[in-house]
Structures are given as C-alpha cells and as structure tokens.
C-alpha positions in Angstrom: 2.8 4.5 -29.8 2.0 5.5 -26.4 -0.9 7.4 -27.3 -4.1 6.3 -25.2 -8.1 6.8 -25.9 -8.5 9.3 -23.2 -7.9 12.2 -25.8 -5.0 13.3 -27.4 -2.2 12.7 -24.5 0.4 9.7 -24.6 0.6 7.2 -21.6 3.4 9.2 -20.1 1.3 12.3 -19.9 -0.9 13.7 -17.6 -2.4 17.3 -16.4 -4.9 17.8 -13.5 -7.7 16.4 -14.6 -6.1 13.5 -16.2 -3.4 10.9 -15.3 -0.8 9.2 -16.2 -1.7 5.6 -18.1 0.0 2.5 -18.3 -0.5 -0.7 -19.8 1.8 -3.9 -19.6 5.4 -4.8 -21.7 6.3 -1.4 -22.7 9.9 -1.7 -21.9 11.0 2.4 -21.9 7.6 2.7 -19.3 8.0 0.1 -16.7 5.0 0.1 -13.9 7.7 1.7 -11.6 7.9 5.1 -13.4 4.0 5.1 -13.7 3.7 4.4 -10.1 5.9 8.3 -10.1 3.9 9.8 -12.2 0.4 8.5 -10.7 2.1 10.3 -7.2 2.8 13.1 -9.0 -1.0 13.5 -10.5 -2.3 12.8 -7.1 -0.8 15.8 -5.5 -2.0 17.8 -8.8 -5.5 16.8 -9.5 -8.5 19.2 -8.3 -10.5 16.0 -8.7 -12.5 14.7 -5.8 -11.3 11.3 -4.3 -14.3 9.3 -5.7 -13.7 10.4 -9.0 -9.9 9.6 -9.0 -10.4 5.5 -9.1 -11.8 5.9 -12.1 -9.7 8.0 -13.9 -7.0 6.3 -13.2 -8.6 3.0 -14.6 -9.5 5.2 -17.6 -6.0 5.4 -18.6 -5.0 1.9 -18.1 -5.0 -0.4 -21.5 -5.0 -3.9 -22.0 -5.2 -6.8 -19.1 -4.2 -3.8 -16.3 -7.3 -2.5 -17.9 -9.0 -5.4 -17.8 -8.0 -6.7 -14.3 -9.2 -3.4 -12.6 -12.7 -3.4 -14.0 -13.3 -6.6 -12.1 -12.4 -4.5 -8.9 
C-alpha cells in the first residue's frame, strides 16, 4: 500500500500541513508526479520555510529516506 507513517494519509496525499511522500520503485507514482504534488503543497502549506525541509523528509521512505537524512 501507499499508506506512510506520517498518520493516516497515503503517499499520494497531502493537506497544508502535510506533504506528499514518495519512496523509490512504485511504478503508478513515479518521482515525476511527486515532484507535482510537492509544488502543489508548497503553494498550500501555512508552514514556515524552516519547517518545510523536514516535512518533506518526513514523508519520504526507504533509501530517499535514508539519503536525505545525511543532508
């Protein structure tokens, strides 16, 4: 499923405190279409610029995940 750990919304979701996730090989959700979405929480979300990095890692899984914790 695409159902993440940041609460009860699939990786395709998002609202305006939360964004879209991603994580590598799903073939109907291609890093493209997340790259949309991300734009499209960007121009929703009341949260401050500092806070948004993190959010956004938040909702990334597996080596995406991994790979922007060493950032």
């Amino acid at each position: 499923t695409m159902t993440g750990h940041y609460g009860q919304l699939s990786l395709l979701e998002f609202n305006k405190s939360t964004p879209p996730g991603w994580r590598k090989g799903l073939r109907d959700y291609p890093f493209p279409a997340f790259l949309q979405r991300l734009k499209l929480w960007h121009m929703i979300t009341d949260l401050d610029a500092d806070k948004r990095g993190a959010a956004v890692v938040a909702r990334l899984q597996g080596d995406p995940y991994k790979q922007a914790l060493k950032c």
